[in-house]
Biopython code that builds the backbone (N, CA, C, O; Angstrom):
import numpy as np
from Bio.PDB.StructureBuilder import StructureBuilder

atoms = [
    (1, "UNK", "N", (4.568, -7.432, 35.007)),
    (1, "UNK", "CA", (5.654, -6.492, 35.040)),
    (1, "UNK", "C", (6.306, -6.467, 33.667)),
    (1, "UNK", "O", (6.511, -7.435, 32.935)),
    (2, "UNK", "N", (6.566, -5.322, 33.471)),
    (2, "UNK", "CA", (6.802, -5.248, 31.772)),
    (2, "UNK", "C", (8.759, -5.395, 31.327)),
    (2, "UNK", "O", (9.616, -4.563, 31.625)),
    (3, "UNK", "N", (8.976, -6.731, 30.555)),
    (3, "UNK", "CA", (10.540, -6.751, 30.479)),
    (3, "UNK", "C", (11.403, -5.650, 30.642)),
    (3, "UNK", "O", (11.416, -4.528, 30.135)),
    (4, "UNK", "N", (12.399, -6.440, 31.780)),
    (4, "UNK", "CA", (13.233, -5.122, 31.572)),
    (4, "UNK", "C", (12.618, -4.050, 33.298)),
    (4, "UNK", "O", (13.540, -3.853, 34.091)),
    (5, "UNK", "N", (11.638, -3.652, 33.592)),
    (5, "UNK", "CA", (11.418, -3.083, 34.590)),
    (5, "UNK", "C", (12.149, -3.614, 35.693)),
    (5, "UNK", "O", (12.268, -4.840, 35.713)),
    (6, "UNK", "N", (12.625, -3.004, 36.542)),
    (6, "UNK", "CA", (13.229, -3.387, 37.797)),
    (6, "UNK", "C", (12.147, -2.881, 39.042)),
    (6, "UNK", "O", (11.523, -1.824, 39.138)),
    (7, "UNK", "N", (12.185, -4.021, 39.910)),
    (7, "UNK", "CA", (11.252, -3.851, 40.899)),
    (7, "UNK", "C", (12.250, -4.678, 42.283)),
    (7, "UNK", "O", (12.951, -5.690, 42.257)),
    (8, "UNK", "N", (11.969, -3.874, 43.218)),
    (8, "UNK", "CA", (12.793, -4.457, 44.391)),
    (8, "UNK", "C", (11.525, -4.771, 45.850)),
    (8, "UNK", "O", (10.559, -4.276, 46.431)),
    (9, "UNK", "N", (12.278, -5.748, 45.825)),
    (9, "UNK", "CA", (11.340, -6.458, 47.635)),
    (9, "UNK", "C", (12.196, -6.299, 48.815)),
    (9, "UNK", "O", (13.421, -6.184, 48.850)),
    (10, "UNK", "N", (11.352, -6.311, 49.767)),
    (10, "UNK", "CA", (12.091, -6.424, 51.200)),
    (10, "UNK", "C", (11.021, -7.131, 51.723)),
    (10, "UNK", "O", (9.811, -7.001, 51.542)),
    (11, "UNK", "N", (11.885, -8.167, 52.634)),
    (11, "UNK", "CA", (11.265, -9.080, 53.340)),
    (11, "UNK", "C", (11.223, -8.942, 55.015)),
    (11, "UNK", "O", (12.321, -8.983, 55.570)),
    (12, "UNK", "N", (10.147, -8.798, 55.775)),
    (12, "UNK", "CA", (10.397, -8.203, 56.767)),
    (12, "UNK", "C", (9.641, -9.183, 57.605)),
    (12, "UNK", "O", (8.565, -9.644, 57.223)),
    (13, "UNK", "N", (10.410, -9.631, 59.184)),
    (13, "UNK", "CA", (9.688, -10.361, 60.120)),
    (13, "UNK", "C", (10.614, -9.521, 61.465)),
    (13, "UNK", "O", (11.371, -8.577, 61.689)),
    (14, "UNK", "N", (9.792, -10.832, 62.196)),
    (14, "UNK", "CA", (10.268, -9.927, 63.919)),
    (14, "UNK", "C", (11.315, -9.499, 64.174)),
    (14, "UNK", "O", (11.346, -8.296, 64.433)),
    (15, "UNK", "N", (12.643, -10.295, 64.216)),
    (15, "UNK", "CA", (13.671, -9.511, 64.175)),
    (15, "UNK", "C", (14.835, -10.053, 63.372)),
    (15, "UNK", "O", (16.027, -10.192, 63.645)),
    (16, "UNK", "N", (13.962, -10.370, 62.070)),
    (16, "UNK", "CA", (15.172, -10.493, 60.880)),
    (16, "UNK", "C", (16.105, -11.252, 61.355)),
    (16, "UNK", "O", (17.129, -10.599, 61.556)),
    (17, "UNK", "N", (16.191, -12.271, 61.603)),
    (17, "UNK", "CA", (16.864, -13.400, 62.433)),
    (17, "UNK", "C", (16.461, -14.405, 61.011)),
    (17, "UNK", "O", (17.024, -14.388, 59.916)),
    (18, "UNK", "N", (15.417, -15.169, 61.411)),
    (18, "UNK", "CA", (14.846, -16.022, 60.694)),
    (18, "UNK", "C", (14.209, -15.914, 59.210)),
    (18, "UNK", "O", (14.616, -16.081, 58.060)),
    (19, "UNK", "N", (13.059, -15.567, 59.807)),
    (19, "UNK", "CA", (12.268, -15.605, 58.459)),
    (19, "UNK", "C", (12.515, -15.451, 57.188)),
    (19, "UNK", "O", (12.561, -16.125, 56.158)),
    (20, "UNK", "N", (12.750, -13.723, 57.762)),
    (20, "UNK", "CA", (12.780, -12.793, 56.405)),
    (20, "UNK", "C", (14.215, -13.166, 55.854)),
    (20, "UNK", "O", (14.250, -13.286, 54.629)),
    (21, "UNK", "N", (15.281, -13.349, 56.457)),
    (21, "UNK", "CA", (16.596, -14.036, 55.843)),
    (21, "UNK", "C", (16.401, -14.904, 55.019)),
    (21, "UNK", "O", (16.390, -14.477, 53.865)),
    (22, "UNK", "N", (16.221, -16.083, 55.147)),
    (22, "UNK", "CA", (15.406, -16.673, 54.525)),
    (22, "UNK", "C", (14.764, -16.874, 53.382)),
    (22, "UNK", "O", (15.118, -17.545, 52.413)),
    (23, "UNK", "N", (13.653, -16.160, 53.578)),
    (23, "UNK", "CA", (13.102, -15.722, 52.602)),
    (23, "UNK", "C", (13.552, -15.275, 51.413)),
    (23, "UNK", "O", (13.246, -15.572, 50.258)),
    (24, "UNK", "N", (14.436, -14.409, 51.938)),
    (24, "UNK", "CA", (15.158, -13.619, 51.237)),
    (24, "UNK", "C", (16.197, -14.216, 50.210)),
    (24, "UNK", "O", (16.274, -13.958, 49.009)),
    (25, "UNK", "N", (16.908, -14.995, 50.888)),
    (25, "UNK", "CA", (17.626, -15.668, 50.141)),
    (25, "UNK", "C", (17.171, -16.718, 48.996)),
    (25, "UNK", "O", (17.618, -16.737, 47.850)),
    (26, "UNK", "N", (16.132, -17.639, 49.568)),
    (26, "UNK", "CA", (15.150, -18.104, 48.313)),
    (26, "UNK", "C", (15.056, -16.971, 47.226)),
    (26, "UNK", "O", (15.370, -17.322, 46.089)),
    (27, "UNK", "N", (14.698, -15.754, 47.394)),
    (27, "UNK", "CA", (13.789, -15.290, 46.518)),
    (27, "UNK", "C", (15.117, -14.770, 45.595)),
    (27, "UNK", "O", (14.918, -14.535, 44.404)),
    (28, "UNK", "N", (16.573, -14.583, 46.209)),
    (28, "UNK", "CA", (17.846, -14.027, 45.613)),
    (28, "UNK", "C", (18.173, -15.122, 44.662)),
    (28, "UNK", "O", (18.652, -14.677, 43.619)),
    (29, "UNK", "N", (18.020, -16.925, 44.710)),
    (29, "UNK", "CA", (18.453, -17.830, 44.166)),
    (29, "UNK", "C", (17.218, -17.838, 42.872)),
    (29, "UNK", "O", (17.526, -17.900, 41.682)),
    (30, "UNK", "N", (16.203, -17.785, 43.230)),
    (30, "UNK", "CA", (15.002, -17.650, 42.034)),
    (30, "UNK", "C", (15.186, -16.818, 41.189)),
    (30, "UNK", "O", (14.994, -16.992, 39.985)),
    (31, "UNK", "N", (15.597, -15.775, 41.730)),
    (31, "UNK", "CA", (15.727, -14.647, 40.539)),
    (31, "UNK", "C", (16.969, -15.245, 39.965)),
    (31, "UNK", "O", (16.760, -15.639, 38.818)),
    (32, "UNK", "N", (18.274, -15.460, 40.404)),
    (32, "UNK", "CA", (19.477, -15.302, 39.641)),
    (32, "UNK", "C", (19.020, -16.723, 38.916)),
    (32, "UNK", "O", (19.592, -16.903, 37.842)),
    (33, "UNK", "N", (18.252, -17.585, 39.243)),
    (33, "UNK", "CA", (18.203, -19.125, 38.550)),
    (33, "UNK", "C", (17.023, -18.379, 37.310)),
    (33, "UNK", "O", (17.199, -18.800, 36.167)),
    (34, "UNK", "N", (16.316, -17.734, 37.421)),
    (34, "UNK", "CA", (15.148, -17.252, 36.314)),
    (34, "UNK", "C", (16.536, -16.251, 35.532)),
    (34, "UNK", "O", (16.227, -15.785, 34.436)),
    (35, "UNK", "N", (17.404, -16.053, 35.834)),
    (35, "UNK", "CA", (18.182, -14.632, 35.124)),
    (35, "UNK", "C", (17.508, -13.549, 35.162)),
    (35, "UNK", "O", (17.448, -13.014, 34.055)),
    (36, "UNK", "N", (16.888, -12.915, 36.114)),
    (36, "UNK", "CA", (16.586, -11.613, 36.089)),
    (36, "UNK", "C", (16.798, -11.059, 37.335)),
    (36, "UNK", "O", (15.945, -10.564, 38.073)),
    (37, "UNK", "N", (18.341, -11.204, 37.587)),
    (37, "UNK", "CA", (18.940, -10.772, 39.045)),
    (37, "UNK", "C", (19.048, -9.684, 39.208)),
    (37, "UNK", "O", (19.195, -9.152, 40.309)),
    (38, "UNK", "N", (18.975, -8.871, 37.653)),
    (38, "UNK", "CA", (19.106, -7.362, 37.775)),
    (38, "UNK", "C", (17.787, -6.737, 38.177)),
    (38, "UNK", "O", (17.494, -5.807, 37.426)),
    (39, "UNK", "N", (16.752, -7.003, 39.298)),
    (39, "UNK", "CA", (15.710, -6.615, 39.258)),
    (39, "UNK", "C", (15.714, -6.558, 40.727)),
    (39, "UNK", "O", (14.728, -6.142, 41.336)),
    (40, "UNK", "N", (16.934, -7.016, 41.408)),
    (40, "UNK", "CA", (17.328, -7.192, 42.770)),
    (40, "UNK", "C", (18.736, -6.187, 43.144)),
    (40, "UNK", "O", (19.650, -6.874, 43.600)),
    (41, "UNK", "N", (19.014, -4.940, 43.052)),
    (41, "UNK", "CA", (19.981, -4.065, 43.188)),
    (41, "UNK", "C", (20.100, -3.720, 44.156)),
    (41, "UNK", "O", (19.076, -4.032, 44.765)),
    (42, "UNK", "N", (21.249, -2.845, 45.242)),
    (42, "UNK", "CA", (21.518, -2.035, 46.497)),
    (42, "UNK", "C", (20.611, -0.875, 46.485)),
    (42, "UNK", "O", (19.838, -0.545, 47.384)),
    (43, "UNK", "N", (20.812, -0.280, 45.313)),
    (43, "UNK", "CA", (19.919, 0.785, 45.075)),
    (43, "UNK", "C", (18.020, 1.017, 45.557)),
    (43, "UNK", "O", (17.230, 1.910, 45.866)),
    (44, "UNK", "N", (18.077, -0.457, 45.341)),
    (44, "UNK", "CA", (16.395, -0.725, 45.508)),
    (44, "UNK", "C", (16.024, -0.627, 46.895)),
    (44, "UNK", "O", (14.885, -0.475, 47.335)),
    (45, "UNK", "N", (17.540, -0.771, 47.802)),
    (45, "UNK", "CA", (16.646, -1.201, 49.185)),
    (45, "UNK", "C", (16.060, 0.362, 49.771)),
    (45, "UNK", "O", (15.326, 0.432, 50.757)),
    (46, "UNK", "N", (16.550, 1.664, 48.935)),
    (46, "UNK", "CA", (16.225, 2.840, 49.382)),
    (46, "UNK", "C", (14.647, 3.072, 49.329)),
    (46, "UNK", "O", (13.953, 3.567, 50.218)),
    (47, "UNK", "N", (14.230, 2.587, 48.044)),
    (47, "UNK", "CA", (12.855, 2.812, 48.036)),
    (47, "UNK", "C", (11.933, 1.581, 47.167)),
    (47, "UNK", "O", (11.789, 1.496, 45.948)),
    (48, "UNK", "N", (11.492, 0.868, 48.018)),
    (48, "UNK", "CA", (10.767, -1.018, 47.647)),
    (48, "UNK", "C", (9.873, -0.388, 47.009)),
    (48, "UNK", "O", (9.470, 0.765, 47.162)),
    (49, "UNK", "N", (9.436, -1.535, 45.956)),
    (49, "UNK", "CA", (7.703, -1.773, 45.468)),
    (49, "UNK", "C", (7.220, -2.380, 46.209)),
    (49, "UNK", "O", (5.992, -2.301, 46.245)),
    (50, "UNK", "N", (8.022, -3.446, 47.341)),
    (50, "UNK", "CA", (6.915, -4.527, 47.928)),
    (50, "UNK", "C", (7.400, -4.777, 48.996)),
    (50, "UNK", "O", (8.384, -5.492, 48.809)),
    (51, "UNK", "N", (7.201, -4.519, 50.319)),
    (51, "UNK", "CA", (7.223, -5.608, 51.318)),
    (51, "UNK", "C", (6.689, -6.822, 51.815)),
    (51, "UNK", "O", (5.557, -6.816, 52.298)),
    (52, "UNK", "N", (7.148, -7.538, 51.776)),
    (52, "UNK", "CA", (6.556, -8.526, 51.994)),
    (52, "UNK", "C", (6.775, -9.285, 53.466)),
    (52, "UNK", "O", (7.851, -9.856, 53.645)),
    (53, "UNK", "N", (6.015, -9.295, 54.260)),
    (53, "UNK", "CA", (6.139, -9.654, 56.185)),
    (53, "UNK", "C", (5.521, -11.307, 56.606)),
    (53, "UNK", "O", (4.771, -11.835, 55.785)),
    (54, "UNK", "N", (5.709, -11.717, 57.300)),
    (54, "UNK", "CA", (5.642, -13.069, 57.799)),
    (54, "UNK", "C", (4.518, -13.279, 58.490)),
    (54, "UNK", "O", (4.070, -14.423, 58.559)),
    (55, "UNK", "N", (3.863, -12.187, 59.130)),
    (55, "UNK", "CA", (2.953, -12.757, 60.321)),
    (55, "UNK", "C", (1.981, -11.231, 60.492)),
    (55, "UNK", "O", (2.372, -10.069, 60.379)),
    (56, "UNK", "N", (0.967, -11.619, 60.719)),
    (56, "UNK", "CA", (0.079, -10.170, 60.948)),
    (56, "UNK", "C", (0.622, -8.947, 62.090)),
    (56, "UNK", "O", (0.084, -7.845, 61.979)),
    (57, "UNK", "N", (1.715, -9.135, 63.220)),
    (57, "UNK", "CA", (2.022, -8.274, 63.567)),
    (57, "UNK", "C", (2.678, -7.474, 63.130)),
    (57, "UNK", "O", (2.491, -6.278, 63.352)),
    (58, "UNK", "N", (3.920, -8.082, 62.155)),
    (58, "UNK", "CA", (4.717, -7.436, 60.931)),
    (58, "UNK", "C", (3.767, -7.073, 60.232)),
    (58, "UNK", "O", (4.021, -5.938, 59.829)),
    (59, "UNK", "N", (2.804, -7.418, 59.864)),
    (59, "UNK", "CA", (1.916, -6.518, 58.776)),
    (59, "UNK", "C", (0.901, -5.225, 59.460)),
    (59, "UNK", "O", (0.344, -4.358, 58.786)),
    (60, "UNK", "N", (0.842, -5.346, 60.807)),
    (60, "UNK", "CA", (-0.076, -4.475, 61.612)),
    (60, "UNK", "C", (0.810, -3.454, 61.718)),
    (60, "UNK", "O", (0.304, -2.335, 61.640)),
    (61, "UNK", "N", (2.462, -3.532, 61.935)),
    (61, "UNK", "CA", (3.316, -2.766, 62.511)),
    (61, "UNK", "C", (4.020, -2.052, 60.827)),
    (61, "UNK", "O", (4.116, -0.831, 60.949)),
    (62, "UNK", "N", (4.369, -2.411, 59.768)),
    (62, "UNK", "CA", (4.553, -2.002, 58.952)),
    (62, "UNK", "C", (3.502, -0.879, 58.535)),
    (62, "UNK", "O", (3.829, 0.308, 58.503)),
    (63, "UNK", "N", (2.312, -1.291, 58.240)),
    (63, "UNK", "CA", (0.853, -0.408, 58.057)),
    (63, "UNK", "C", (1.200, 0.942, 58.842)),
    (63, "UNK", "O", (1.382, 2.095, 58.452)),
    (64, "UNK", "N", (1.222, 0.262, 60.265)),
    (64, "UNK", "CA", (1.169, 1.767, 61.121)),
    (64, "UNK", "C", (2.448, 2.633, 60.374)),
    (64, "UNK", "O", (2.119, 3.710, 59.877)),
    (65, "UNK", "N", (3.469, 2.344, 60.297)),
    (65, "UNK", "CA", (4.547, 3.027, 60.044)),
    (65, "UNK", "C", (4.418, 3.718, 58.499)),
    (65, "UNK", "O", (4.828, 4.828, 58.161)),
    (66, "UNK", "N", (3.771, 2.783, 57.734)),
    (66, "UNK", "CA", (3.471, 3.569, 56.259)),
    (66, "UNK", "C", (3.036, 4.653, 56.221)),
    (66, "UNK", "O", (3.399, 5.605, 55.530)),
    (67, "UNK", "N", (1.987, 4.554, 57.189)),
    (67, "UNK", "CA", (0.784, 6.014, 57.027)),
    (67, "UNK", "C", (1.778, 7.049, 57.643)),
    (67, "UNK", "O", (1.430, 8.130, 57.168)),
    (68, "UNK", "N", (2.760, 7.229, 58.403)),
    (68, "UNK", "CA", (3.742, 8.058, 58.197)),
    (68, "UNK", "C", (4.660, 8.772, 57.366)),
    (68, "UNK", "O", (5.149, 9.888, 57.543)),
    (69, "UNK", "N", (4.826, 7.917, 56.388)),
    (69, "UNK", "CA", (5.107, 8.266, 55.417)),
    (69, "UNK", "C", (4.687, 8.750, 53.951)),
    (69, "UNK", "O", (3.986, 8.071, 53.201)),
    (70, "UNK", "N", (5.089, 9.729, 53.708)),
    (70, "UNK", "CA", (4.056, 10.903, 52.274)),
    (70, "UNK", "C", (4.953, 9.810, 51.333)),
    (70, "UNK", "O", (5.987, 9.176, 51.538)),
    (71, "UNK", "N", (3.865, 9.944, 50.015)),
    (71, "UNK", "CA", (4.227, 8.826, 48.884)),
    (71, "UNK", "C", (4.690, 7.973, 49.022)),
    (71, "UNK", "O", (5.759, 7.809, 48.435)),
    (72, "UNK", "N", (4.091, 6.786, 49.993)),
    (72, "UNK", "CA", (4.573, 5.381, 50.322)),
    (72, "UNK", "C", (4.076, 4.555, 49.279)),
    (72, "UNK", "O", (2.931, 4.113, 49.188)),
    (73, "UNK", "N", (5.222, 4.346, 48.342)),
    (73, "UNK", "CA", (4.615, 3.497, 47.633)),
    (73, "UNK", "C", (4.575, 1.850, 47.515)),
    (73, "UNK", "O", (3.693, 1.126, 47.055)),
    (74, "UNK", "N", (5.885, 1.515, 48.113)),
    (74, "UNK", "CA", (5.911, 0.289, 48.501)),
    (74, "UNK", "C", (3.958, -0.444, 48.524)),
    (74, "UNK", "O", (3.080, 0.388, 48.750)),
    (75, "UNK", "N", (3.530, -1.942, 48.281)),
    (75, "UNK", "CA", (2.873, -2.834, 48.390)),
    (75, "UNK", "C", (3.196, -3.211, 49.644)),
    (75, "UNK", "O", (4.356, -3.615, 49.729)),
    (76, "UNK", "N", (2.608, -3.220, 50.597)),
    (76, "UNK", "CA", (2.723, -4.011, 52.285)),
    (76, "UNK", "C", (1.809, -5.485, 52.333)),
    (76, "UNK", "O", (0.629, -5.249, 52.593)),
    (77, "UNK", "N", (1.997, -6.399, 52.210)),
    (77, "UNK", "CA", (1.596, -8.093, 52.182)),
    (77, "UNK", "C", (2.357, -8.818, 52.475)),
    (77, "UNK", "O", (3.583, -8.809, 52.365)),
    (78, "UNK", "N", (1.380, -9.806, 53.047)),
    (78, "UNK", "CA", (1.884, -11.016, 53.845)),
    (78, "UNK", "C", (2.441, -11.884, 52.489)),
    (78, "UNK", "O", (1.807, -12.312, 51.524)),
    (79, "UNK", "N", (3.817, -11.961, 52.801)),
    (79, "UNK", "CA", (4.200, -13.253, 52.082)),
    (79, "UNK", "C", (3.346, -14.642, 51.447)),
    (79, "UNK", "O", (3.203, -14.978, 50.271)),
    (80, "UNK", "N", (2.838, -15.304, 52.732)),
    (80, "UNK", "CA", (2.278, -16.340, 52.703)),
    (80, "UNK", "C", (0.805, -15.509, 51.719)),
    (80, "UNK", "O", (-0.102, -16.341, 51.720)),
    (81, "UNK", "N", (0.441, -14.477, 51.102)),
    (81, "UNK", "CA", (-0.813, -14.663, 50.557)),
    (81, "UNK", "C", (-0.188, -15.577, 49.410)),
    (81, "UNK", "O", (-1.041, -16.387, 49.046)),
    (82, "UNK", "N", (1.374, -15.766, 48.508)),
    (82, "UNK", "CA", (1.615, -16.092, 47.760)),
    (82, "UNK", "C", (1.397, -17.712, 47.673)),
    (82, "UNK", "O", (1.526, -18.299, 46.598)),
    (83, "UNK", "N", (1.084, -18.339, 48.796)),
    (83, "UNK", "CA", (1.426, -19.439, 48.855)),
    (83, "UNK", "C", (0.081, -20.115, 48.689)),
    (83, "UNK", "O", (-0.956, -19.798, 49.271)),
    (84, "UNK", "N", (0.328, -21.578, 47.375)),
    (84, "UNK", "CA", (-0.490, -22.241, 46.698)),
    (84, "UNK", "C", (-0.942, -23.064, 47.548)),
    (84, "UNK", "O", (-2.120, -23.329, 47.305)),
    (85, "UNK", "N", (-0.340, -23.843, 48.867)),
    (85, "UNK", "CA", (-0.912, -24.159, 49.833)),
    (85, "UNK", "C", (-1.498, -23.969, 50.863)),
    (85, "UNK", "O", (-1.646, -24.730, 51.819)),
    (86, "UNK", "N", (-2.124, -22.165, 50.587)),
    (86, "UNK", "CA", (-2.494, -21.127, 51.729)),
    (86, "UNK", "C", (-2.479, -21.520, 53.249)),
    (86, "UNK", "O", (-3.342, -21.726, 54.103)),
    (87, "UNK", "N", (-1.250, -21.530, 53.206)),
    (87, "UNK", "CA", (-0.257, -21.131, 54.901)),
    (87, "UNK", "C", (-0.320, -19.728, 54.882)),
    (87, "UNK", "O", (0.240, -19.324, 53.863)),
    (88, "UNK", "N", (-0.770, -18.793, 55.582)),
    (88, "UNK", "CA", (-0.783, -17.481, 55.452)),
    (88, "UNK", "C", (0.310, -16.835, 56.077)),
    (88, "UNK", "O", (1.108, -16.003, 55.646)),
    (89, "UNK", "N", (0.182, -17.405, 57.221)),
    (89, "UNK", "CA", (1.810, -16.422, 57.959)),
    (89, "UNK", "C", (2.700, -18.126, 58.166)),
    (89, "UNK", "O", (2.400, -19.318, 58.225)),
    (90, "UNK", "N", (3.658, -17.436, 58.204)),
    (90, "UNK", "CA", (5.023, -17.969, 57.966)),
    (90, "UNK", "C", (5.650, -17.700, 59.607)),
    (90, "UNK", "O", (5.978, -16.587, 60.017)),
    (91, "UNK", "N", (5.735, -19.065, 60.476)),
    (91, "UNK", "CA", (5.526, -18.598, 61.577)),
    (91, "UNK", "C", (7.191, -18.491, 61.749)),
    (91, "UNK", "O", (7.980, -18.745, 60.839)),
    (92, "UNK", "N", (7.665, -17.953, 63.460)),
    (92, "UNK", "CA", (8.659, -17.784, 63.939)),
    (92, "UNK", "C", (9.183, -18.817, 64.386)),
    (92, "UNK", "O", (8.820, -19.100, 65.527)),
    (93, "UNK", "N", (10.218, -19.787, 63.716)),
    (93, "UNK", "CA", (11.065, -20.831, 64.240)),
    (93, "UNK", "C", (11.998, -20.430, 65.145)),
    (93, "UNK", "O", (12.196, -21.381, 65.902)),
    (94, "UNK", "N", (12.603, -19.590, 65.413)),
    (94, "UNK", "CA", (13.498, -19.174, 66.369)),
    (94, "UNK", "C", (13.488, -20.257, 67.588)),
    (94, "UNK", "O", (14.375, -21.106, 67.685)),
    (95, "UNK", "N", (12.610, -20.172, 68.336)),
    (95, "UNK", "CA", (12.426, -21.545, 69.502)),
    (95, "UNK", "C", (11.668, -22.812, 69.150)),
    (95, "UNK", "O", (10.930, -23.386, 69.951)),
    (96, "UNK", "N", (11.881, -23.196, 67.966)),
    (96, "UNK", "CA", (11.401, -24.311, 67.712)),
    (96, "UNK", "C", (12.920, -25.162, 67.134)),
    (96, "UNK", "O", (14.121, -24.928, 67.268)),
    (97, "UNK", "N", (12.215, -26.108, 66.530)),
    (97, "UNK", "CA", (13.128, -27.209, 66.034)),
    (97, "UNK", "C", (13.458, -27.154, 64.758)),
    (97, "UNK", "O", (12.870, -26.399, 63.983)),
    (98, "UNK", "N", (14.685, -28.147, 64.295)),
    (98, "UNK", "CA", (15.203, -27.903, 63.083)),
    (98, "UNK", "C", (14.305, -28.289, 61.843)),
    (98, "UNK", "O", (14.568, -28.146, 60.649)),
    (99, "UNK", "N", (13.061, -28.869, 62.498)),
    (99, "UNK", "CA", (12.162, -29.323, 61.496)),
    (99, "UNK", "C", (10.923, -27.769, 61.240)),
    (99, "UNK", "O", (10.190, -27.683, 60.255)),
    (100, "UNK", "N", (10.977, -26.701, 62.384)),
    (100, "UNK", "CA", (10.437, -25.663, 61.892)),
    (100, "UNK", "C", (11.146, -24.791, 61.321)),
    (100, "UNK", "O", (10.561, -23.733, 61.090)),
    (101, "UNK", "N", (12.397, -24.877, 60.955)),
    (101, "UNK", "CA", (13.151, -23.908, 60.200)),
    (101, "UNK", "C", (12.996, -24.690, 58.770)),
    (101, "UNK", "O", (12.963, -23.971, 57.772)),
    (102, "UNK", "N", (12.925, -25.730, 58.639)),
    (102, "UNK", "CA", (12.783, -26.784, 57.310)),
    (102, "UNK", "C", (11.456, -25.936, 56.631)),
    (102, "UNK", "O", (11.502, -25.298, 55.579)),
    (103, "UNK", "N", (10.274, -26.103, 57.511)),
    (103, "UNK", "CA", (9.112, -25.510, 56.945)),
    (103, "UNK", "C", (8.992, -24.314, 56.769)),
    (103, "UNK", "O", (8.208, -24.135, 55.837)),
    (104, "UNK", "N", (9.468, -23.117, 57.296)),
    (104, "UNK", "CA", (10.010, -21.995, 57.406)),
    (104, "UNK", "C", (10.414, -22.322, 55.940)),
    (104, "UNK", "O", (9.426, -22.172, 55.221)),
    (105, "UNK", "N", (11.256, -22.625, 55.399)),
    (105, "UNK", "CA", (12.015, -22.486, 54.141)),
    (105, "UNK", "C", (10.832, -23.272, 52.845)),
    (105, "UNK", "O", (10.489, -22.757, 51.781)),
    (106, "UNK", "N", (10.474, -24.448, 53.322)),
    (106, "UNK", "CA", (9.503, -24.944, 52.528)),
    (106, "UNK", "C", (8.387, -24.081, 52.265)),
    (106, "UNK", "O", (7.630, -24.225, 51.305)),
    (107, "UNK", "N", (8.321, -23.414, 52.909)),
    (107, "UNK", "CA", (7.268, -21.794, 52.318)),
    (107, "UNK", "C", (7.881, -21.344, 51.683)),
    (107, "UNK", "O", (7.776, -21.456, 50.462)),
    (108, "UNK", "N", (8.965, -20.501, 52.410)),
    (108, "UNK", "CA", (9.534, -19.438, 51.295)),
    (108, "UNK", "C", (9.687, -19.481, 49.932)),
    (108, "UNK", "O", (9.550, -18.585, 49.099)),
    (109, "UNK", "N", (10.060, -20.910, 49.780)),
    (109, "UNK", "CA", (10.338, -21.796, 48.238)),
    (109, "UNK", "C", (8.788, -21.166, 47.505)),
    (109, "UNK", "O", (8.698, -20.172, 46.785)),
    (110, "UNK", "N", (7.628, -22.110, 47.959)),
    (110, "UNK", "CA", (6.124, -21.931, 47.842)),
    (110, "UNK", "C", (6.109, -20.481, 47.225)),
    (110, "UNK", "O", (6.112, -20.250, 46.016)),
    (111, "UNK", "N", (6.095, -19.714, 48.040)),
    (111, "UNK", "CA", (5.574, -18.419, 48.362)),
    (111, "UNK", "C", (6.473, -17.287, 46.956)),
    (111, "UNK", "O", (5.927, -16.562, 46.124)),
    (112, "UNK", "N", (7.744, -17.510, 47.145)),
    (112, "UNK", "CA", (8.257, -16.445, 46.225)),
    (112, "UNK", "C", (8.451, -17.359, 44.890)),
    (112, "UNK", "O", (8.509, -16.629, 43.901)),
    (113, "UNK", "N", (8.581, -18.880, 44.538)),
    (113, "UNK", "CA", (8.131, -18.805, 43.131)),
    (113, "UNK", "C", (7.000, -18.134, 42.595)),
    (113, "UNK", "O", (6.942, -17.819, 41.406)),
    (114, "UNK", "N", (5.936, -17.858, 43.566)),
    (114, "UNK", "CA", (4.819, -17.804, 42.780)),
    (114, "UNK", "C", (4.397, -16.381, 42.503)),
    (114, "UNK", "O", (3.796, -15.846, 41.571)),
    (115, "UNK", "N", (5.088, -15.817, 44.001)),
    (115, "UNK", "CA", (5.429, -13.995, 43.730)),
    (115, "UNK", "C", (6.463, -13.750, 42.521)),
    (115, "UNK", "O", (6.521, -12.631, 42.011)),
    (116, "UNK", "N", (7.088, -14.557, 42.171)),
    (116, "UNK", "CA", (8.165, -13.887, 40.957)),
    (116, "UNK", "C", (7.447, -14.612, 39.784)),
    (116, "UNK", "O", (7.937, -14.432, 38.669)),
    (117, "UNK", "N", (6.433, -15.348, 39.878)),
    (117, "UNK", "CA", (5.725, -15.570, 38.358)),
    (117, "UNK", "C", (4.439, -14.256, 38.222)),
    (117, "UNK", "O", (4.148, -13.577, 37.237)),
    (118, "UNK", "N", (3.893, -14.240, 39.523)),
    (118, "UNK", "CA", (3.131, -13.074, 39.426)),
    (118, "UNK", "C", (3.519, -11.419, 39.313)),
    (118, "UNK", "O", (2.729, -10.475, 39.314)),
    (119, "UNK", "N", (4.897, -11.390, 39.222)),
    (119, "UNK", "CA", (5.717, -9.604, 39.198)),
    (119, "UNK", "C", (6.431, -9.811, 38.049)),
    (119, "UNK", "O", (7.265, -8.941, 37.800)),
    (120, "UNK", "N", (6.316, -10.895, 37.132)),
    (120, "UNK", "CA", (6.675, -10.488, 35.889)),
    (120, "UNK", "C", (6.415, -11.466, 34.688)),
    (120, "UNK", "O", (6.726, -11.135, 33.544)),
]
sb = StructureBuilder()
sb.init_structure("model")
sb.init_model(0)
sb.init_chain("A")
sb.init_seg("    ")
for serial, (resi, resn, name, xyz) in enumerate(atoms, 1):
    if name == "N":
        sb.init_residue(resn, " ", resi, " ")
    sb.init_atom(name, np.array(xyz, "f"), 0.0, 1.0, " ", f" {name:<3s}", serial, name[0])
structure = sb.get_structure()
């Protein structure tokens, strides 16, 4: 990604409870800790370069909904492809324990350093 370009993500899981919060927030502390927070704006959430989803139904159900849309340009991928310890989906802690929300986050960490070394 070429200095200076602004590029915006959205992080999307089942019902935005968990995951993608989450996620999200890792990826808000990476950027402002790298200083390139300006690449994360309100403006961006109108129209993403990237979604990024937790689990293949979020990625089955996003897909369907793209092809609805004329000039979708957004990137649709699983989070977890980012991850150096290929965990692929990033499962749903919601009914699990405080030790699956731990790992839940111990991805996200994984996953979006390596997406924000690879987007710029």
């Amino acid at each position: 990604m070429a200095a200076g370009e602004v590029k915006s993500v959205l992080f999307v899981c089942l019902g935005n409870i968990c995951r993608s919060p989450i996620a999200e927030a890792v990826f808000r502390k990476l950027v402002t800790d790298e200083k390139v927070e300006n690449k994360v704006t309100k403006d961006d959430f109108q129209t993403f370069d990237y979604i990024l989803c937790m689990d293949e139904s979020n990625l089955r159900d996003l897909k369907r909904k793209s092809n609805q849309v004329k000039d979708c340009k957004a990137k649709i991928e699983l989070l977890g492809t980012y991850d150096p310890q290929k965990q692929l989906i990033i499962e749903d802690p919601y009914y699990g324990s405080e030790k699956d929300f731990e790992t839940v986050y111990e991805q996200c960490v994984r996953c979006c350093k390596v997406f924000l070394e690879k987007s710029h």
